[in-house]
C-alpha positions as CSV (number, residue, x, y, z in Angstrom):
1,X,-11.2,-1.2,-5.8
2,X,-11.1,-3.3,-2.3
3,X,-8.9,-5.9,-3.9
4,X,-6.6,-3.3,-5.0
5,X,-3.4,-3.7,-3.5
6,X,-0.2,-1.2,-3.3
7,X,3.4,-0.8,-3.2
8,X,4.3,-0.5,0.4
9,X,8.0,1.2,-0.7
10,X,6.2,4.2,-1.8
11,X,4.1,4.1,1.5
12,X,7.3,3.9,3.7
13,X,8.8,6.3,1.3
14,X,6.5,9.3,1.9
15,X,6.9,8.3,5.9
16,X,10.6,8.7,5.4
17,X,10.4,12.0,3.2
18,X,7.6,13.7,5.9
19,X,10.3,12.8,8.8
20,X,13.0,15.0,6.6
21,X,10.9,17.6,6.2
22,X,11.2,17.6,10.2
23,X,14.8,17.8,10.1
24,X,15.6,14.4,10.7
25,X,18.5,12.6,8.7
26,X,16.9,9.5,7.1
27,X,19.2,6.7,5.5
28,X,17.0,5.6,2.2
29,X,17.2,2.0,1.9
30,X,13.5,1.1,1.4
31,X,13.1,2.1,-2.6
32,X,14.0,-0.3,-5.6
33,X,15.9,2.6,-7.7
34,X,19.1,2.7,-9.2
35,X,21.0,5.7,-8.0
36,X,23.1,6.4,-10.7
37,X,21.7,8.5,-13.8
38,X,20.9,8.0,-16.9
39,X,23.7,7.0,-19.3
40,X,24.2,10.1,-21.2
41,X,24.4,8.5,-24.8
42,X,20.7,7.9,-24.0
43,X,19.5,11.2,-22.8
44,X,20.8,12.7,-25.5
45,X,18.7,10.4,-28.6
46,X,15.6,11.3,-26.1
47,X,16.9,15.1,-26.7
48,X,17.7,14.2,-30.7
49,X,14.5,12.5,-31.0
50,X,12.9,15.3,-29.8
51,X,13.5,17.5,-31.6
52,X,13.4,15.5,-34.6
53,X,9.9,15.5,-34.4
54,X,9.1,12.3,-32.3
55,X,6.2,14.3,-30.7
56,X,2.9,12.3,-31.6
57,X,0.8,9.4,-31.3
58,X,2.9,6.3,-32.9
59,X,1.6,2.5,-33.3
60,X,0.2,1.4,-29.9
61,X,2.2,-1.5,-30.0
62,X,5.1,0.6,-30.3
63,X,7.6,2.4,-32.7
64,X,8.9,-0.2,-35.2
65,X,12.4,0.7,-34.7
66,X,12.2,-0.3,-30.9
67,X,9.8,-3.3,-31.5
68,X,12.8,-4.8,-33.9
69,X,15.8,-3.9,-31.1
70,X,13.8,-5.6,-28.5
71,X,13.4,-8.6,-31.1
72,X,17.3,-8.5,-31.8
73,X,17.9,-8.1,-28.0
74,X,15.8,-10.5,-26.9
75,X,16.4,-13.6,-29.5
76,X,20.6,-13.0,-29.2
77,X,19.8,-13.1,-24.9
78,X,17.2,-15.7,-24.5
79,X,18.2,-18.1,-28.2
80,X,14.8,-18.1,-29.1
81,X,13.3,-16.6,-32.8
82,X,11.3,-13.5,-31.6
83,X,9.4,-11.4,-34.2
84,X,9.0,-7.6,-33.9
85,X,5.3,-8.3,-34.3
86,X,5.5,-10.7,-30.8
87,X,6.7,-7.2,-28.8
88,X,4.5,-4.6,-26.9
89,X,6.3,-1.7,-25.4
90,X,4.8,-0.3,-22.7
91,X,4.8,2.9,-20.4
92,X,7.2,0.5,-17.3
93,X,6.8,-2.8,-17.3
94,X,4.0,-3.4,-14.8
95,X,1.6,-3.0,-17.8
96,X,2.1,-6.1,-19.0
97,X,1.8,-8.0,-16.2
98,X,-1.8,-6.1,-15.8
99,X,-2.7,-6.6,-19.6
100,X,-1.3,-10.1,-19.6
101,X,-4.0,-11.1,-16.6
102,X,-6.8,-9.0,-18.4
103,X,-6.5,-10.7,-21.6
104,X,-5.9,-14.1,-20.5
105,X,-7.2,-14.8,-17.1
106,X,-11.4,-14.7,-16.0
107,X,-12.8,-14.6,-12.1
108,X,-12.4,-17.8,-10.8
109,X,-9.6,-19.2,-12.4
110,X,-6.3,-19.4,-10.0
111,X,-2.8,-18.0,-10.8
112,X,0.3,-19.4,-8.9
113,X,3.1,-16.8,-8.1
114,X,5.9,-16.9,-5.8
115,X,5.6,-15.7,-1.9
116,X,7.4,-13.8,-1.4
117,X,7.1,-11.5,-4.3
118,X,6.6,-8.0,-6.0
119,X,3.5,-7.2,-4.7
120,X,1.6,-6.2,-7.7
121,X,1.3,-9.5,-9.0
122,X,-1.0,-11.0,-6.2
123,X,-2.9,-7.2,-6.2
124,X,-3.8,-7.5,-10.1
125,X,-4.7,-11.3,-9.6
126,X,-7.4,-10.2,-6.9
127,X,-8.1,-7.3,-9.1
128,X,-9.3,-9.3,-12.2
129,X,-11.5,-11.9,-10.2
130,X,-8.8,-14.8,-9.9
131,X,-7.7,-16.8,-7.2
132,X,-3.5,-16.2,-5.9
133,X,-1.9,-19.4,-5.3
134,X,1.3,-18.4,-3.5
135,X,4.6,-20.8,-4.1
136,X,6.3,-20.0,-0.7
137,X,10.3,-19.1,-1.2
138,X,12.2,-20.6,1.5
139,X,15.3,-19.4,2.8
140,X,16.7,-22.7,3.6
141,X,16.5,-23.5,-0.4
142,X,18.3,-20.3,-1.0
143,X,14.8,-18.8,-2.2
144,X,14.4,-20.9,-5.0
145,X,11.7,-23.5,-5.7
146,X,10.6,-26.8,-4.2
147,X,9.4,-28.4,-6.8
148,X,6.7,-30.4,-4.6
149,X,5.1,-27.0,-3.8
150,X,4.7,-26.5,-7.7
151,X,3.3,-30.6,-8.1
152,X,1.0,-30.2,-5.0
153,X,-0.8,-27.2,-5.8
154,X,-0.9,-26.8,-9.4
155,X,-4.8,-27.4,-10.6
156,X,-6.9,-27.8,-13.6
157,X,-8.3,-24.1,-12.5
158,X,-4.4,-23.3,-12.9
159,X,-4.4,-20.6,-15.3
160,X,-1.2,-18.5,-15.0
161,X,2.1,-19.1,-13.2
162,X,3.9,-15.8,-12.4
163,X,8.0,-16.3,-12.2
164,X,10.3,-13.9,-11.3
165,X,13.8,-14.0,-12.0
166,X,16.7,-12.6,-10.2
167,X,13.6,-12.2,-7.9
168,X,12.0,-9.0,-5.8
169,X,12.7,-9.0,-2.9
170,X,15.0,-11.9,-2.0
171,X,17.6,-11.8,-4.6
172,X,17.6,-15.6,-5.4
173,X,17.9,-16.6,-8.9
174,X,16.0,-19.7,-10.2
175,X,18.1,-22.1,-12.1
176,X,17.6,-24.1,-15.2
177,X,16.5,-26.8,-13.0
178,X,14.1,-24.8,-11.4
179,X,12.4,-23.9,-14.3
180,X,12.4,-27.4,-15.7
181,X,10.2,-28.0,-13.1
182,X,8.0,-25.2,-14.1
183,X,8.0,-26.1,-17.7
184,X,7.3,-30.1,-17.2
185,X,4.1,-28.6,-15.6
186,X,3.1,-25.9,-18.3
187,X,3.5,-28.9,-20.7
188,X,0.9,-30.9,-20.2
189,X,-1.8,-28.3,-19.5
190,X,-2.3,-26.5,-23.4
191,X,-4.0,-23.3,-21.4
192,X,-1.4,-22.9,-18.6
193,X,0.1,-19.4,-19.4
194,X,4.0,-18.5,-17.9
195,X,4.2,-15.0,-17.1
196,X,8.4,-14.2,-16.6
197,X,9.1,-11.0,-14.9
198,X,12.7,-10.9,-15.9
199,X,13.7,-6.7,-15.4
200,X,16.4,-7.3,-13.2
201,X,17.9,-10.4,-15.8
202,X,21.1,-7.8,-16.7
203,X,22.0,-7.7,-13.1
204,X,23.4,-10.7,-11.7
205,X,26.4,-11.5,-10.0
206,X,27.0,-15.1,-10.5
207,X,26.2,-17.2,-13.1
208,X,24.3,-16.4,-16.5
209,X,20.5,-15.1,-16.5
210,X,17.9,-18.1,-17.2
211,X,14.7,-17.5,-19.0
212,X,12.0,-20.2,-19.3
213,X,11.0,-19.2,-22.8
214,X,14.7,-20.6,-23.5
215,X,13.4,-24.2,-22.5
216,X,12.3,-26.2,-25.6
217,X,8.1,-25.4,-26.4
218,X,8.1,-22.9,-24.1
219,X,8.6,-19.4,-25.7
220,X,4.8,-19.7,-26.8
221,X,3.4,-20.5,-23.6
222,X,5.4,-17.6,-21.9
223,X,5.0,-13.5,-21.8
224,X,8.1,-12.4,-21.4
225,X,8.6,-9.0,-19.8
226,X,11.8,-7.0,-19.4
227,X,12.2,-3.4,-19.5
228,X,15.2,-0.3,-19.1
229,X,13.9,1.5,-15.7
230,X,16.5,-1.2,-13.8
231,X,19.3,-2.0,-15.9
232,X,19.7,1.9,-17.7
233,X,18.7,3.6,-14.3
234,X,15.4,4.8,-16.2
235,X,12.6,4.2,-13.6
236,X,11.4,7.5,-14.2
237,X,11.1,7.1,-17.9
238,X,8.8,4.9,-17.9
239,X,9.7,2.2,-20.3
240,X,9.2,-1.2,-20.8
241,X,7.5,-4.2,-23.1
242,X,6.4,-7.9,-23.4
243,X,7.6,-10.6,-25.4
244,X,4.3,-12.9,-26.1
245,X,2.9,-15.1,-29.3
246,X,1.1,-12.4,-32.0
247,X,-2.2,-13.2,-31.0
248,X,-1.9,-12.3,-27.4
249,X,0.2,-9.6,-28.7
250,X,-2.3,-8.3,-30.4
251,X,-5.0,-8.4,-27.6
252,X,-2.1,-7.2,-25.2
253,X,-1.9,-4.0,-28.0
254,X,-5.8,-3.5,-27.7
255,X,-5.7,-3.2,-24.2
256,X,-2.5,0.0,-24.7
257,X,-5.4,1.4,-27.4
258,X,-8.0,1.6,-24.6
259,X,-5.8,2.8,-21.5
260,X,-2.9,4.1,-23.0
261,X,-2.5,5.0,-26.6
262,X,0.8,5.0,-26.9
263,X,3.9,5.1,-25.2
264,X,5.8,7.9,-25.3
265,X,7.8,8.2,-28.8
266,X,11.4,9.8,-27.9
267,X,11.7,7.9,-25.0
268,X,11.1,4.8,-27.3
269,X,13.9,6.5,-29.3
270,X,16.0,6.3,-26.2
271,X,14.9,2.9,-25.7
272,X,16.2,2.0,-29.0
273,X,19.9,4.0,-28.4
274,X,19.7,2.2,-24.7
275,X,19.7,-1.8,-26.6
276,X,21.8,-0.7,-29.4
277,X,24.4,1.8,-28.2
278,X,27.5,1.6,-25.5
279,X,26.6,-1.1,-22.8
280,X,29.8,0.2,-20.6
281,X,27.5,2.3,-18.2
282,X,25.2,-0.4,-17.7
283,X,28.2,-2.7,-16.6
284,X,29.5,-0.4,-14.4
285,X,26.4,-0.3,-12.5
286,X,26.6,-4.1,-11.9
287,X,30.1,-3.8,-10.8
288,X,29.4,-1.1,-8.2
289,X,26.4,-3.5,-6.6
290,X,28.4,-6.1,-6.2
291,X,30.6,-4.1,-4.0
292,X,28.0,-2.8,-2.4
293,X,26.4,-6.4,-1.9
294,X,29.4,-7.5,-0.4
295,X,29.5,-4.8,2.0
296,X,25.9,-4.9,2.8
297,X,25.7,-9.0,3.5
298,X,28.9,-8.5,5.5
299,X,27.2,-5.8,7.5
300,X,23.9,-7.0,8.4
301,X,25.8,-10.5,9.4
302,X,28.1,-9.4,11.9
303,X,24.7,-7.6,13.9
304,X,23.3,-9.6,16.6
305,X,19.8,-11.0,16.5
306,X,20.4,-10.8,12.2
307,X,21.4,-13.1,9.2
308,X,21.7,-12.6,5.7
309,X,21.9,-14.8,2.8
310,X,23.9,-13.3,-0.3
311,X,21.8,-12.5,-3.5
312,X,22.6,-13.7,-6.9
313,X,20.7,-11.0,-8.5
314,X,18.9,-7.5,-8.3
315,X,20.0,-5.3,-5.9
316,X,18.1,-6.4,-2.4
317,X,18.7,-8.4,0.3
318,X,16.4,-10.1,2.5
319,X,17.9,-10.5,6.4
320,X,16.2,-13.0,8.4
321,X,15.2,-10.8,12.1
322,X,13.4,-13.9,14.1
323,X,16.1,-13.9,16.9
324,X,15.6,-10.0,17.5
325,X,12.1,-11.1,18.9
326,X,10.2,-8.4,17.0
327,X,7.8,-9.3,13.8
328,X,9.1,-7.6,10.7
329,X,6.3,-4.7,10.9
330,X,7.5,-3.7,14.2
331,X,11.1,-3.4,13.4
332,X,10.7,-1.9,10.3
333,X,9.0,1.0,11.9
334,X,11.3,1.1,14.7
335,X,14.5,1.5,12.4
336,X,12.6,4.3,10.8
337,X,11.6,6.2,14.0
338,X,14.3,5.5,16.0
339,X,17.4,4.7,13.9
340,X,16.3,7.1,10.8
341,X,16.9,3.8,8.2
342,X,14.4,3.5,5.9
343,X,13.7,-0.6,5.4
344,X,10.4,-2.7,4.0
345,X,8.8,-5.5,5.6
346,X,9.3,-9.1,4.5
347,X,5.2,-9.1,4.7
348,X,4.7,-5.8,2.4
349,X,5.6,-8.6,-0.5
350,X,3.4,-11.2,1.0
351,X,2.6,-13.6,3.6
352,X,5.8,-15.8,3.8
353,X,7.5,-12.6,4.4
354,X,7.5,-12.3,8.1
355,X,10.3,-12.9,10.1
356,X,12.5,-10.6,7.4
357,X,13.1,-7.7,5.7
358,X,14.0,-5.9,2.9
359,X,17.0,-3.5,2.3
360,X,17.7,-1.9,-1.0
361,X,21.5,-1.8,-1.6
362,X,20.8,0.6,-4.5
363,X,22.5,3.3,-2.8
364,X,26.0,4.6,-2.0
365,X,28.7,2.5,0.0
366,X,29.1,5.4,2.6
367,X,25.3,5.3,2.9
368,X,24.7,1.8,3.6
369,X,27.9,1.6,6.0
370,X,26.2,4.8,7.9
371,X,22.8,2.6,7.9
372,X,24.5,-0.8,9.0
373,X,25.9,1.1,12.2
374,X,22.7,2.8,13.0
375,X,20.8,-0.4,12.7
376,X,23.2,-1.8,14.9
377,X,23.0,0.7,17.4
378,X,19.1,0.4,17.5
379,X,18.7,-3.5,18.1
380,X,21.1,-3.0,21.0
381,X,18.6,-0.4,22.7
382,X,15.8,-2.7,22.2
């Protein structure tokens, strides 16, 4: 349980909530949460669904009716064949990337991932005995790949390579060419697994979404995983799934028997209303971060002592703080103490972290404005 890691946003979460229950007015920018609700078309086949009947135990590997929307969903997105029978859904998404390094990776065997990154992914490679190989993301590359980190550390104990696309916590978005790069590498190794965390691949502001399954040979060396808490504003729903080759999905399935059982039926029956019913409340979403982004890059570039790069994807930026002479930790305390913002540390999602942080932009325009001027007003009484 020592190699465990966490989830710092929930950490700095409970700070900020404990500091409200003292009266003080705390600015939330630290939590990666839509905060619009539910579309209503899909709280209401949740509602239909339950009382339907959709109240027991069903397949582990989930409901067929979701298992073939996912495949539609996934082979019109991505142009690649998927089969109902190459889907898990799981309760969220993070299940898969914990049941993919179960069933494929043993101790000793190394997993690449990208630094900085969602931190689970270096907790459940410790977790399951492997070795973390981090691929730093640099800001001068726009936080996308250098291919010569990929070249230089890949290994014949290279088991696993965990992507992550538009990417937690910088925003960058890796490009085809990126991913190339990736899949030249995955070629010639017939073990080398791709894991591709894709949940935030509906919101993007420029360009279209790449996944590396796409790429020719590589849909059966990839797990896929996508899911609705993001794109539907469902985190609390708890629903997501993985797109692999039947006989890891199968394993992958085995693993939901032994931990799980199931995932919750009506809210698969959402699931299914969410892929195949009205997509306008979705898009509106996307609209309103982009207005947000703009506001929120434009803000934190016009403080002194910060720069921000503008994300192509997801809803976070990542400011660069060197010239404020504080280390990330530090300040990210400080703008909860003092200034009542709520931020994360650029080293809560890894070690090529420091020297930034991480602001969630999933929140409203009057909030983030109130938070930009506070965080101003802080770095000027440092």
């Amino acid at each position: 349980m020592e190699t465990l890691g966490t989830e710092t946003a929930f950490e700095v979460l409970a700070k900020a909530r404990a500091l409200e229950k003292q009266g003080k007015d705390i600015v939330h920018l630290e939590i990666g949460e839509p905060d619009f609700d539910t579309p209503k078309n899909i709280k209401e086949a949740a509602v239909k669904a339950l009382y339907a009947g959709y109240t027991h135990y069903v397949p582990a590997a989930g409901i067929p009716e979701l298992r073939e929307a996912i495949a539609e969903y996934i082979s019109k997105t991505r142009k690649i064949e998927v089969d109902p029978d190459e889907v898990v859904v799981t309760p969220g998404a993070k299940p898969i990337i914990f049941f993919s390094l179960l069933a494929y990776v043993n101790p000793g065997e190394e997993v690449m991932y990208l630094n900085p990154s969602f931190p689970i992914y270096e907790s459940v490679i410790n977790f399951v005995g492997a070795k973390p190989v981090p691929i730093p993301l640099m800001e001068e590359k726009d936080f996308r790949l250098d291919p010569n980190h990929v070249q230089e550390k890949i290994t014949k104990k290279t088991k696993m390579i965990i992507l992550n696309s538009p990417e937690n916590p910088t925003g960058g978005v890796l490009t085809r060419e990126d991913l190339k790069t990736i899949a030249d590498c995955a070629a010639e190794r017939d073990d080398l697994m791709l894991l591709s965390d894709e949940v935030y691949s509906r919101i993007i502001y420029e360009g279209e979404h790449e996944s590396i399954a796409s790429l020719p040979r590589m849909k059966e060396k990839t797990v896929l995983i996508d899911g609705f808490s993001k794109t539907y504003a469902m985190t609390g729903w708890r629903l997501g799934y993985g797109v692999m080759r039947k006989d890891l999905a199968q394993k992958v399935a085995q693993l939901m028997i032994n931990s799980n059982s199931c995932t919750c039926a009506f809210i698969q029956m959402a699931g299914v209303e969410a892929l195949k019913g009205p997509q306008d409340g979705a898009e509106k979403m996307v609209a309103e971060f982009k207005r947000r982004r703009e506001v929120i890059v434009s803000g934190l570039n016009s403080i002194e002592g910060m720069s921000c790069k503008k994300p192509r994807g997801a809803f976070y930026v990542f400011p660069n703080i060197n010239k404020t002479g504080m280390n990330c930790r530090e300040l990210s305390d400080y703008l909860l103490n003092k200034a009542g913002v709520a931020v994360l540390s650029g080293t809560a999602f890894g070690e090529f972290g420091e020297g930034y942080l991480r602001l969630s932009f999933a929140n409203s325009v009057e909030n983030i404005k109130k938070a930009l001027t506070r965080i101003s007003e802080a770095l000027k009484n440092l």
